[in-house]
BATOR-156349 format. One record per atom (N, C-alpha, C): x, y, z; residue number from 1. Coordinates in Angstrom, 2 decimals, padded with zeros to 5 digits, m for minus. Example, Ala and Ser with C-alpha at 12.3 -4.5 7.8 and 13.67 -1.06 7.14 Angstrom:
2
c1:c2:c3:num
013.19:m005.69:007.80:1
012.30:m004.50:007.80:1
013.20:m003.30:007.80:1
012.85:m002.25:007.08:2
013.67:m001.06:007.14:2
012.90:000.03:007.87:2
END
This chain:
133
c1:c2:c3:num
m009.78:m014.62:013.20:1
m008.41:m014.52:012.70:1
m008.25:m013.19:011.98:1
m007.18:m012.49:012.34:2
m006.78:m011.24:011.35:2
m006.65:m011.74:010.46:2
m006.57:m011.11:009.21:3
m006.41:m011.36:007.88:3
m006.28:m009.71:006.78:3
m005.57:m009.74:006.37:4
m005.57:m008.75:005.15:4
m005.09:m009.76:003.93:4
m006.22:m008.87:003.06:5
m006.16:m009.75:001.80:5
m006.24:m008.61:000.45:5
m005.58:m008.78:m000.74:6
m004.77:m007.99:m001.42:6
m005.68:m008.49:m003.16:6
m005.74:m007.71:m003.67:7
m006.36:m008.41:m005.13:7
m006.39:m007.29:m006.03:7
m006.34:m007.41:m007.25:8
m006.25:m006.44:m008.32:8
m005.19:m006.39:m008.82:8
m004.16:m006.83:m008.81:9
m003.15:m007.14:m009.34:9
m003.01:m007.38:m010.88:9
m002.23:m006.97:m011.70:10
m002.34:m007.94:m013.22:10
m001.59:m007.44:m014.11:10
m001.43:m007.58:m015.09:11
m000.54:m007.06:m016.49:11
m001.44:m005.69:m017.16:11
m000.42:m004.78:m017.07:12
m000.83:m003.32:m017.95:12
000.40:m002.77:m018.76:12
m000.29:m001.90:m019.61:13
001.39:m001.66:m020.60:13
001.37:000.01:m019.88:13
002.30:000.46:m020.23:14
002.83:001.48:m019.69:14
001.79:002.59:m020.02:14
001.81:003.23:m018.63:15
000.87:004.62:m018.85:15
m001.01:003.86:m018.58:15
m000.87:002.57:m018.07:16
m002.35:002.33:m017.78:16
m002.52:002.60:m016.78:16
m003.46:001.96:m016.12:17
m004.20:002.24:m014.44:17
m004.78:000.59:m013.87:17
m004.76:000.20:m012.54:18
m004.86:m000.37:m011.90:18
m005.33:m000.17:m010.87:18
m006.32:m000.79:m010.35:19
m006.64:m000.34:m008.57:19
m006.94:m001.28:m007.94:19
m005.95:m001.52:m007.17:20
m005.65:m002.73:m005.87:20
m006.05:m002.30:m004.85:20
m007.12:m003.59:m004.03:21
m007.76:m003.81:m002.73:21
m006.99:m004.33:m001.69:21
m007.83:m003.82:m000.57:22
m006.77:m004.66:000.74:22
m008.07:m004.72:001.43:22
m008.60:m006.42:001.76:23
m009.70:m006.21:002.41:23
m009.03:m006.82:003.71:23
m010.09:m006.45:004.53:24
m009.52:m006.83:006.00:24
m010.50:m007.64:007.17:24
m010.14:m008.37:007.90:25
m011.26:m009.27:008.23:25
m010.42:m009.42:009.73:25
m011.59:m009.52:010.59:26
m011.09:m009.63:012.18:26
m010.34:m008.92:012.82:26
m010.70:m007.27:012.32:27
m009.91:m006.47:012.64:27
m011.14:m005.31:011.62:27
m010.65:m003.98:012.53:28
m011.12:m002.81:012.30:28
m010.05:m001.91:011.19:28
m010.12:m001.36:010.00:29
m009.27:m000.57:009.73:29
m009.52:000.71:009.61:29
m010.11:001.41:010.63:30
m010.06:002.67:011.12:30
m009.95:003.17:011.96:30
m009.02:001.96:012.50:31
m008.05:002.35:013.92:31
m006.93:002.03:013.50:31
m006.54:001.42:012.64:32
m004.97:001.41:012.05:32
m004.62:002.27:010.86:32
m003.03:002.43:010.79:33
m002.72:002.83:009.91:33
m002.26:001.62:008.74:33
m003.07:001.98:007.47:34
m003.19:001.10:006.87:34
m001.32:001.74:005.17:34
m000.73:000.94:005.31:35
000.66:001.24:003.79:35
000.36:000.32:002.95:35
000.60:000.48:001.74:36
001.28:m000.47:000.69:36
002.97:m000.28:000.44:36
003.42:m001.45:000.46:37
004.52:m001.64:m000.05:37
004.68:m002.20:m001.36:37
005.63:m002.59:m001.32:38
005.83:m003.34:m002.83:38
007.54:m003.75:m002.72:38
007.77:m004.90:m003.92:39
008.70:m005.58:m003.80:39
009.09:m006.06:m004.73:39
009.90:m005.59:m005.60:40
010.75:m006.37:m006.94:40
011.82:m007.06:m006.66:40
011.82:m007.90:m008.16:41
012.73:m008.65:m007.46:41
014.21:m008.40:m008.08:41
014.76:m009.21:m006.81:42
016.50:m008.89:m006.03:42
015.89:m007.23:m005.25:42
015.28:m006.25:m004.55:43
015.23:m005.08:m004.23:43
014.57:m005.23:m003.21:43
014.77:m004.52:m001.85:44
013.84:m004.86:m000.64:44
012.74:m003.98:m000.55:44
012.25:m004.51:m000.17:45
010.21:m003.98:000.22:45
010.32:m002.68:000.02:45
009.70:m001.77:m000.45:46
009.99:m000.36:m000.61:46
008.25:000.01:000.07:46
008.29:001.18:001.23:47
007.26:001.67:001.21:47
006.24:002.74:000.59:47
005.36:002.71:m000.25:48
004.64:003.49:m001.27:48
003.82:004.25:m000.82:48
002.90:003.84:000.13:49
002.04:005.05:000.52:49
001.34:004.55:001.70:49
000.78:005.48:002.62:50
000.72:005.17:004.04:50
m000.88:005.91:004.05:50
m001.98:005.67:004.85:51
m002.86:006.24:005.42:51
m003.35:005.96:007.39:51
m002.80:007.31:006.89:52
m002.48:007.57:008.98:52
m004.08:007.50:009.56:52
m004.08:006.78:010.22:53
m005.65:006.69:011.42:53
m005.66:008.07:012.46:53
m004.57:008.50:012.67:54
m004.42:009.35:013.69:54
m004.92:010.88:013.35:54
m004.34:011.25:012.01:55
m005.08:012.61:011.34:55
m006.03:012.66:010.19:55
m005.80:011.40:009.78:56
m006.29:011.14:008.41:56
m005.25:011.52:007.23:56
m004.59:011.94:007.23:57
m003.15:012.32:005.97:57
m002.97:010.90:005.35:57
m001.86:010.78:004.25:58
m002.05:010.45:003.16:58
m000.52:010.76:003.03:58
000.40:009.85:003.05:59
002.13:009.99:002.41:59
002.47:008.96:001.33:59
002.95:010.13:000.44:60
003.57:008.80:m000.43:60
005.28:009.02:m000.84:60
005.63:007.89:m001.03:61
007.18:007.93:m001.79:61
007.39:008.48:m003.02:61
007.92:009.62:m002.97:62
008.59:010.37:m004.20:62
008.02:010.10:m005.42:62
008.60:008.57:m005.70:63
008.41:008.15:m007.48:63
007.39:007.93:m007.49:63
006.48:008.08:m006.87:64
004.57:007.53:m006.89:64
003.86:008.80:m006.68:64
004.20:009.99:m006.09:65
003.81:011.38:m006.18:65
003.14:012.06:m007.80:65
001.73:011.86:m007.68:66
000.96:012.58:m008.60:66
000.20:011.23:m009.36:66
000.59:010.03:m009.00:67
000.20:009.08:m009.96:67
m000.38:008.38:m009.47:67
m000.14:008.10:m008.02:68
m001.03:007.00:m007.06:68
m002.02:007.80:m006.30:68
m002.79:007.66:m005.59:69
m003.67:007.29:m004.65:69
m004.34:006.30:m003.70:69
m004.21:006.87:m002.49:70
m004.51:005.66:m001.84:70
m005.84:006.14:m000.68:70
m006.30:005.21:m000.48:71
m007.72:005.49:000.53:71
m008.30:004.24:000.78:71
m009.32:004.74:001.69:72
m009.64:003.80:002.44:72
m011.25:004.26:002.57:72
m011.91:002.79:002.93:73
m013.50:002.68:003.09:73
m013.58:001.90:004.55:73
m013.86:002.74:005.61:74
m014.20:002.34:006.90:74
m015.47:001.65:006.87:74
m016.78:001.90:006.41:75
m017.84:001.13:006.15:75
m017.33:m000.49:005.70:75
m016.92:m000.15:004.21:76
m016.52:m001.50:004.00:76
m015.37:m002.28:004.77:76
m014.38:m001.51:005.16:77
m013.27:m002.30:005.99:77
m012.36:m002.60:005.04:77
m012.33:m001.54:003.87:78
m011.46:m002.01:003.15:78
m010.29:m000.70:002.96:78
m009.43:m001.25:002.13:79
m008.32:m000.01:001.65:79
m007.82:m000.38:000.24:79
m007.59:000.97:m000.58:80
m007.12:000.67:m001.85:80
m006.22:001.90:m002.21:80
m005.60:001.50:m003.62:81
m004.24:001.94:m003.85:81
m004.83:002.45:m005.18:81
m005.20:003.37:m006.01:82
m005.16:003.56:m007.36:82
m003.89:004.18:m008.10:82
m003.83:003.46:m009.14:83
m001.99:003.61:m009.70:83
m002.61:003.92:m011.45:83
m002.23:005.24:m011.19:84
m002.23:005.82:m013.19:84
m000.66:005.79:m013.62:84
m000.85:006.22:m014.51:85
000.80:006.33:m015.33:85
001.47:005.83:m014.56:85
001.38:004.16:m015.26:86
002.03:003.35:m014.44:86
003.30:002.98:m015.15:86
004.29:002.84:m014.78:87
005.67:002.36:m015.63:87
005.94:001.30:m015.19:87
007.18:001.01:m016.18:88
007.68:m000.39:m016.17:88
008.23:m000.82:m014.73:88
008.93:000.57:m014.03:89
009.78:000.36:m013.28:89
008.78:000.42:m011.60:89
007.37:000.10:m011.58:90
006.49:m000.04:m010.98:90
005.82:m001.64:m010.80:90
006.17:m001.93:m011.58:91
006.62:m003.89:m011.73:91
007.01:m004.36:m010.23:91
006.07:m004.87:m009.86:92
006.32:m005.78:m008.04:92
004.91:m006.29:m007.60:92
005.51:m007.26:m006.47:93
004.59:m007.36:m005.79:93
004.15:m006.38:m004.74:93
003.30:m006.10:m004.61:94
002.30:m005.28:m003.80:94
001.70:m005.70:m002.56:94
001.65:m005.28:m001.39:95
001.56:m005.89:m000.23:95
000.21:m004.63:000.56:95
m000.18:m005.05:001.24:96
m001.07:m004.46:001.72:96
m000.64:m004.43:003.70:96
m000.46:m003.51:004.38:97
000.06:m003.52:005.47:97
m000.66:m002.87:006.98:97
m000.85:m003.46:007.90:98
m001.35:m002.53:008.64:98
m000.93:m002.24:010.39:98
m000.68:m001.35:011.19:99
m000.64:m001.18:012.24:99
m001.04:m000.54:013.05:99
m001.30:m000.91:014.20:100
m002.00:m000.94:015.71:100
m002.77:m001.84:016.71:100
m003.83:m001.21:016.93:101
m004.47:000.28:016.80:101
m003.89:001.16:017.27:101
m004.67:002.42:016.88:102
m003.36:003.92:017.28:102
m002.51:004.29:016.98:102
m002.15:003.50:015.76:103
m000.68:003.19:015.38:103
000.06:004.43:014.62:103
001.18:004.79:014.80:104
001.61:005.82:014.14:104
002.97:005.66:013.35:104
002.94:004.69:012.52:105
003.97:004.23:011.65:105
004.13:004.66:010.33:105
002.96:005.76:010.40:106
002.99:006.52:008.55:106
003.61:007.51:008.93:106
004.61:007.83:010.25:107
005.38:008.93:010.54:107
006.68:008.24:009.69:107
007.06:006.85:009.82:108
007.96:006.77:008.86:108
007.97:007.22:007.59:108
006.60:008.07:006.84:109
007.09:008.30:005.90:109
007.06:009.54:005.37:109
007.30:009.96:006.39:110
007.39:011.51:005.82:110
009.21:011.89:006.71:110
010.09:010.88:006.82:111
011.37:010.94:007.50:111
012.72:011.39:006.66:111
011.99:010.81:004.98:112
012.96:010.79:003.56:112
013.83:009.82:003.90:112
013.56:009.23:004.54:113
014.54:007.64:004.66:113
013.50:006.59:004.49:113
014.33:005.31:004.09:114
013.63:003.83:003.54:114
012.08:003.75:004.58:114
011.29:003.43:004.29:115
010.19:003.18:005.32:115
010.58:001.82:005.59:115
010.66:001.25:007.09:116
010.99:m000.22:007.80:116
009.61:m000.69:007.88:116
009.92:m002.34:007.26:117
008.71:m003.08:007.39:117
008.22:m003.43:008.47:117
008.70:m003.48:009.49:118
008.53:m004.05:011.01:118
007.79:m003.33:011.75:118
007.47:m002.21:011.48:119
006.18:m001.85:012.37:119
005.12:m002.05:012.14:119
005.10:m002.75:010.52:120
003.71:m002.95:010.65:120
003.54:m004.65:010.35:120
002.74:m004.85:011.52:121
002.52:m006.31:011.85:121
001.48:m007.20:011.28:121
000.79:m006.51:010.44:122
m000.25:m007.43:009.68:122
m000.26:m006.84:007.90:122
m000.04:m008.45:007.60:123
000.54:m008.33:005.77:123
m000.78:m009.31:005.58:123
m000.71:m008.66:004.23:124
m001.35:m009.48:003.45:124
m000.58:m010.46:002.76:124
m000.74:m011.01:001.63:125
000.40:m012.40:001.00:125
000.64:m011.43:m000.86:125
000.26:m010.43:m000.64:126
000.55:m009.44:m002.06:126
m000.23:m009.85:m003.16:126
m000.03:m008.94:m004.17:127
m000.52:m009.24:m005.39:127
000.04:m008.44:m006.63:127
000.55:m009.41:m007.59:128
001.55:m008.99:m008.99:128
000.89:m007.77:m009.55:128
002.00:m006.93:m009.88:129
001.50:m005.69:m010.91:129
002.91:m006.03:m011.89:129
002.49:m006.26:m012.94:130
003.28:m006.26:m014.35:130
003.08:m005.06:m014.92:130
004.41:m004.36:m015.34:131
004.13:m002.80:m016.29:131
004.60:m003.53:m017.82:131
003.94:m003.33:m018.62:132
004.91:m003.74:m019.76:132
005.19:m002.50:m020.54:132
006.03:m002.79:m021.07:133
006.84:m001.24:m022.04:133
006.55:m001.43:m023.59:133
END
């Protein structure tokens, strides 16, 4: 069974750090392109940062530029998100996303338009990040 699975999630006050996993099982993730999204609530899925299989690059959304990081461990089969100066307004659930193989859906994010959830076909079930102020 595919599976992506999401953990690290939790309560930090503003300006901490967090680093969320995406492990992956029955499936290779260094043939996909692996995103995190995220999702507050009443606001639709917003895409945060993408790691392309195809060049190896690395996109992120604007308000996460200089503060996140994201990468990936092909040995382990895993992928992670590290989040510093974290704010309030960084508060969501967090999703872990992936597509292919071959997949080239981290071109959505370098378009400056919304990144669409639908290309990528394997979610994880997320995990809470609380910012407190």
């Amino acid at each position: 069974q595919l599976q992506l699975a999401e953990s690290g999630g939790g309560l930090v006050q503003s300006g901490g750090s967090l680093r969320l996993s995406c492990a992956a099982s029955g499936f290779s993730l260094n043939v996909y392109d692996i995103a995190w999204f995220r999702q507050a609530p009443g606001k639709e899925r917003e895409g945060v940062a993408c790691l392309s299989s195809s060049d190896g690059s690395t996109s992120y959304t604007d308000s996460v530029k200089g503060r996140f990081t994201a990468s990936r461990d092909n040995a382990e089969n895993m992928a992670y998100l590290q989040m510093n100066s974290l704010k309030p307004e960084d508060t969501a659930v967090y999703y872990c996303a992936a597509e292919g193989p071959f997949g080239h859906a981290c071109g959505f994010f370098t378009t400056g338009h919304p990144v669409p959830a639908a290309p990528f076909r394997k979610w994880g079930q997320g995990t809470q990040v609380t910012v407190s102020s």
